[in-house]
Phi, psi and omega in degrees: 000132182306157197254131177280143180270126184271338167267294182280336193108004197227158187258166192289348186292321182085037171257113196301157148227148192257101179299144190247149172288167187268162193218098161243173197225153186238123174260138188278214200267344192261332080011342174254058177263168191287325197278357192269341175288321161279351185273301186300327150342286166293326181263346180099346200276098129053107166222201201190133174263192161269339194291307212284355176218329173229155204285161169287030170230024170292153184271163189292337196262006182267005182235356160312302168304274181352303191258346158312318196289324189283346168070059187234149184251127200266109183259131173183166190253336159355061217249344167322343198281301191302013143262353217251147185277340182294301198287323163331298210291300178338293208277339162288294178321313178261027200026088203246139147256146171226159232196101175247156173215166162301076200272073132233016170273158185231156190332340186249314184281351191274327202292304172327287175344276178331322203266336141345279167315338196275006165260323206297314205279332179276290146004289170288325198279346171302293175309338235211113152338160153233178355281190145189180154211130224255123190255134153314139189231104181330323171304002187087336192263175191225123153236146181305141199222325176225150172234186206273352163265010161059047185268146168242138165240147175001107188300144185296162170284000000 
């Protein structure tokens, strides 16, 4: 087996290895309900609520820049952002990676859902620079919705 080179990042094979990103997830205001707090409990998964550092009816774009800096991924059912020009500008400028789904699911099922989800979401945030944004698809896939040059594409059906 090739010996990993530690300055570069390459196994001696001269092949990358691909180092995984830290992956905590911020759940915003739309998102932060007790069963989704508790299934990531349980499950181990990494967060940050919003109550915990801003009231929920702070506007998005003063707690973005926030969660860009901190390099934490933003769950939210919000999917207006990647179109709205304030919040847009926020999640390039601050590489935000995100993550939306459909809220019209209610708490025990978003939690499932979310928990589902959470190989699909390390896996695209593995792939994909930042920022973006990634819309959760009841099929299990993830589509791209903002990329890191701020091409926006077509909201899923």
């Amino acid at each position: 087996m090739a010996a990993l080179n530690r300055k570069y990042g390459k196994r001696s094979s001269g092949k990358s290895v691909k180092r995984p990103r830290k992956f905590t997830c911020y759940l915003d205001a739309t998102s932060g309900c007790l069963e989704v707090i508790q299934a990531f409990d349980r499950e181990k998964v990494k967060y940050k609520l919003h109550t915990s550092f801003f009231s929920a009816h702070t506007e998005d774009s003063t707690w973005l820049p926030f969660v860009g800096r901190k390099g934490w991924v933003l769950i939210t059912t919000d999917d207006s952002m990647a179109y709205s020009g304030t919040e847009k500008r926020a999640i390039l400028t601050f590489k935000v990676r995100s993550f939306v789904y459909k809220s019209h699911m209610r708490g025990e099922e978003i939690a499932r859902f979310l928990v589902k989800m959470m190989p699909a979401m390390r896996r695209f945030n593995g792939a994909h620079d930042r920022p973006f944004v990634g819309y959760l698809l009841p099929s299990g896939s993830i589509k791209l919705i903002l990329d890191k040059t701020g091409v926006v594409y077509r909201r899923p059906k």
